[in-house]
N, C-alpha and C positions, 0 to 999 in steps of 0.2 A: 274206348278206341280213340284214335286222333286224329286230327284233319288239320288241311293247311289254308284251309276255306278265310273269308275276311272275319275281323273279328264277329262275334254274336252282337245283334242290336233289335233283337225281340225274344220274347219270354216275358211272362209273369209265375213269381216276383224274380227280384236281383238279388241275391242275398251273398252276402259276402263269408266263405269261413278261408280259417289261418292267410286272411291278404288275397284269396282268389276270388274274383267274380265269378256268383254261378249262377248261372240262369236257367230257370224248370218252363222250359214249353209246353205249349197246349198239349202237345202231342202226349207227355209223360204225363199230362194228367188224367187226358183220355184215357192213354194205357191201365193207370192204375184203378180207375172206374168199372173198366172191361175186367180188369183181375177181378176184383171184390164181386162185381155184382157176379161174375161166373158160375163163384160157390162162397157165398157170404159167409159160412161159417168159417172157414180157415184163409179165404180171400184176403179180407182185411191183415191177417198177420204174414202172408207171401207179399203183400204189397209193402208195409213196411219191410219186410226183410230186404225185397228191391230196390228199393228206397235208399236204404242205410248201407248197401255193401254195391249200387252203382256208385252213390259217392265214397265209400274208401275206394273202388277203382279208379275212379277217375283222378283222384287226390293223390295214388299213387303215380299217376303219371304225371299230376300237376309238380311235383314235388319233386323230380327226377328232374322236370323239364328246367324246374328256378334254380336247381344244384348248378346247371351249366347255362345260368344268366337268362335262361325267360321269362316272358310275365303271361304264365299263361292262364285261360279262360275255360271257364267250364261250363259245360251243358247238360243238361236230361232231356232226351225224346223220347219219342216212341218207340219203344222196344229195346234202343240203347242210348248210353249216353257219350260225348267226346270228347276233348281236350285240344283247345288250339292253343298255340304256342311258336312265337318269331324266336329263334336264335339270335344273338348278337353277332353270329361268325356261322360259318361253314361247320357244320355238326358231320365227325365221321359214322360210316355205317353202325359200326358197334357201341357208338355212343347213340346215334336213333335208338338203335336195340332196346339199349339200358334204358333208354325211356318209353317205351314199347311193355318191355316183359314187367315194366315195376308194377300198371294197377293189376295186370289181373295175379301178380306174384302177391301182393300187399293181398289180396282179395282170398285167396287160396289160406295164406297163412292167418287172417286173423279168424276167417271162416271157422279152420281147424283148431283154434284157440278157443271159440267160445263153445266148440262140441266137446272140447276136452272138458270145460269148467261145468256143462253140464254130463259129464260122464257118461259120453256115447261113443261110440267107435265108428269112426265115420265108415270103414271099411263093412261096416256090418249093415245091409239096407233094413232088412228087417226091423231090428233097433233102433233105427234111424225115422220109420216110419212109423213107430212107437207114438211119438211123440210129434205133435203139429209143431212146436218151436222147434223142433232139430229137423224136423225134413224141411220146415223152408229157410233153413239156417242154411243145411247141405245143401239144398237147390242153389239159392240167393248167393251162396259163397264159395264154398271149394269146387260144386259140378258147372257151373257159369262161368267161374275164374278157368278152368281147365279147359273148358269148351273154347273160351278164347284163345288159347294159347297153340289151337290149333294150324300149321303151318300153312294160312288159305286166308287171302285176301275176302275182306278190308280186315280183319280180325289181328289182331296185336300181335296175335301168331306169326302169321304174314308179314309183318313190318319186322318182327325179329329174326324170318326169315330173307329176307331182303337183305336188311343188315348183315349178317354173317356172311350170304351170296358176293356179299359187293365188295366185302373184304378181300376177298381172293381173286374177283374177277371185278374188276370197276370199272372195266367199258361193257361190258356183257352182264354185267351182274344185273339188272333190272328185267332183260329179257330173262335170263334163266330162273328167276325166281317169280316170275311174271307166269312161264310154261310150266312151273312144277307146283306152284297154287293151284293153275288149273285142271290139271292133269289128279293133283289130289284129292279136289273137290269133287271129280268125276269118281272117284275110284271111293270113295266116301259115301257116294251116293248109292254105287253099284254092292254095297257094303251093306248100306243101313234097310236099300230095299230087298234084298237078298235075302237078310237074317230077321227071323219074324222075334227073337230076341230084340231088336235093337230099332225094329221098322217105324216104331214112334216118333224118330230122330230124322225117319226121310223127309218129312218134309223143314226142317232146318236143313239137312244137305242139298235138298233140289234149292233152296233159297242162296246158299253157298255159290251153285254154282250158276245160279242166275246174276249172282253179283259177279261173277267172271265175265259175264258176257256184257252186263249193262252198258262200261263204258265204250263198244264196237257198237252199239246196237244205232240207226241213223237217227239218232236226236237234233233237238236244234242245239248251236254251240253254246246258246245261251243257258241250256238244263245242262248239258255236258260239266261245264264246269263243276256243277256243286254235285255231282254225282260219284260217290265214294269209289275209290279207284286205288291204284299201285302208288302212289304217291302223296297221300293224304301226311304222311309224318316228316315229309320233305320241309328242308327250313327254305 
């Protein structure tokens, strides 16, 4: 994801790849601890796979962002990780986009790259759950990158719909994509808790759309700020 928060100035450690600062908080270490210790025998390989395809996500939006002059920063929390980055100029909608859609695109495709080299068909679950490196391969990569890409704030999806919104309407474009995030998010929900196929996923949709509602909710303006919101990819 990406945020337009100050730069990061906590995490352990700071480790530097390809010229980006990344820094791993408490919070992604905790997470990875809650993985493992969950179900220690395949734990430990879903927390590397987390690991290894948050940072191609995030790399792919680090990498988008330097193509159009930023120097941008990288993070791992809890649950997910982000990407800030200052433009040197006024960035148009569809250029956010482009840096929006690239980690979980980068994330999806190389996912699908190493299911190929281990000759699994990602379309086939079955097969897929064969084998503990390909299901948390497919979890970790193509079904997470996908899951993001879904059009519903703060998610990447969101920002590349924003983006396209604003191209056509750029004094209203933030409101209509602002109402149709959360209108999706509801009707997502009403979806996942509906179909006992799919009801696994409600409670990531009711989370969906509690992040619709966080930034109205009466906080103090002090939380408000860092509170992930419609304009997290804003330069």
């Amino acid at each position: 994801m990406l945020s337009r928060d100050p730069p990061y100035t906590e995490g352990v450690p700071t480790l530097r790849l390809f010229g980006f600062p990344v820094r791993v908080k408490v919070g992604f270490v905790i997470f990875l601890a809650v993985v493992i210790a969950w179900r220690p025998s395949v734990g430990w390989q879903f927390a590397l796979a987390v690991t290894v395809f948050s940072l191609i996500h995030e790399l792919g939006h680090a990498f988008a962002a330097r193509r159009l002059g930023a120097s941008p920063e990288i993070a791992l929390d809890f649950l997910a990780g982000s990407t800030r980055y200052t433009p040197p100029r006024a960035l148009t909608p569809l250029e956010r986009a482009s840096v929006a859609v690239a980690g979980p695109a980068i994330e999806v495709v190389l996912g699908l790259l190493v299911l190929a080299a281990m000759r699994v068909n990602p379309l086939d679950v079955p097969q897929v759950f064969d084998s503990t490196p390909a299901a948390v391969t497919w979890i970790a990569g193509p079904v997470f990158g996908l899951l993001n890409l879904l059009p519903v704030f703060p998610l990447d999806g969101g920002h590349v719909l924003a983006g396209v919104v604003e191209t056509f309407a750029p004094r209203t474009g933030a409101i209509i994509a602002t109402a149709l995030s959360a209108s999706i998010s509801v009707v997502l929900l009403a979806l996942t808790v509906s179909s006992p196929d799919v009801r696994w996923l409600a409670p990531f949709a009711g989370l969906l759309v509690l992040l619709q509602l966080w930034p109205f909710l009466p906080l103090p303006s002090r939380h408000r700020e860092r509170v992930p919101g419609l304009y997290l990819q804003r330069d």
